[in-house]
GUGU-480585 format. One record per residue (C-alpha): residue number from 1; y, z, x. Coordinates in steps of 0.5 Angstrom, whole numbers, plus 500, padded with zeros to 3 digits. Each point is the difference from the previous one (the first is absolute). Example, Ala and Ser with C-alpha at 12.3 -4.5 7.8 and 13.67 -1.06 7.14 Angstrom:
2
   k   v   w   u
   1 491 516 525
   2 507 498 502
***
This chain:
69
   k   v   w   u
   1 574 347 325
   2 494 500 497
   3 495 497 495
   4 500 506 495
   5 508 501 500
   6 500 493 499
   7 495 500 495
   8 504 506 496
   9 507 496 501
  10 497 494 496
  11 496 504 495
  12 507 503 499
  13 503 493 498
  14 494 498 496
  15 500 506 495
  16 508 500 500
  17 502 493 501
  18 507 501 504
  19 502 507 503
  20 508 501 504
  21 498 502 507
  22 502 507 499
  23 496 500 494
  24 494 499 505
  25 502 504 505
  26 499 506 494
  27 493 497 499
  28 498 500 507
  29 501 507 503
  30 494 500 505
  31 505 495 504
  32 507 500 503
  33 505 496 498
  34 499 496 507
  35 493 499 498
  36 501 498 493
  37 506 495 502
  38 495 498 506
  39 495 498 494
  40 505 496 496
  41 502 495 506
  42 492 499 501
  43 498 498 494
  44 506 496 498
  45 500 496 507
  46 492 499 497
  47 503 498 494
  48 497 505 496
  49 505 502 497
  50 507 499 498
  51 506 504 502
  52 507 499 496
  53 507 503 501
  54 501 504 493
  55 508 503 501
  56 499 505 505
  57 493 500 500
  58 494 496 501
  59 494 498 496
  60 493 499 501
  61 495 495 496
  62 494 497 501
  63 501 493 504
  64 496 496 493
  65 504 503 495
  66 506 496 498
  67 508 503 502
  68 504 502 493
  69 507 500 501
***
């Protein structure tokens, strides 16, 4: 995946602290979904990010802010 995308993907989780994967998807229309998910594991297995099982869904957040339950 790109830089850009990335870039976009961070920029998102900066300004809006946490968001559900579905959320994300709808913030990112230019990618399909098998890129956005191909974006997640990256950046997860880099520990940029934090990916948390929420219900039936999943949220994001950028990896230094602390996990609220």
């Amino acid at each position: 995946m790109t830089q850009q995308a990335s870039a976009k993907l961070l920029a998102i989780l900066q300004k809006r602290r946490q968001i559900g994967l579905e959320e994300l998807l709808l913030s990112l229309p230019e990618f399909t979904w098998n890129q956005v998910f191909c974006l997640v594991d990256e950046l997860s297995r880099r520990r940029l990010i934090c990916l948390q099982r929420r219900g039936f869904d999943y949220e994001l957040r950028a990896a230094s802010l602390p996990v609220s339950n």
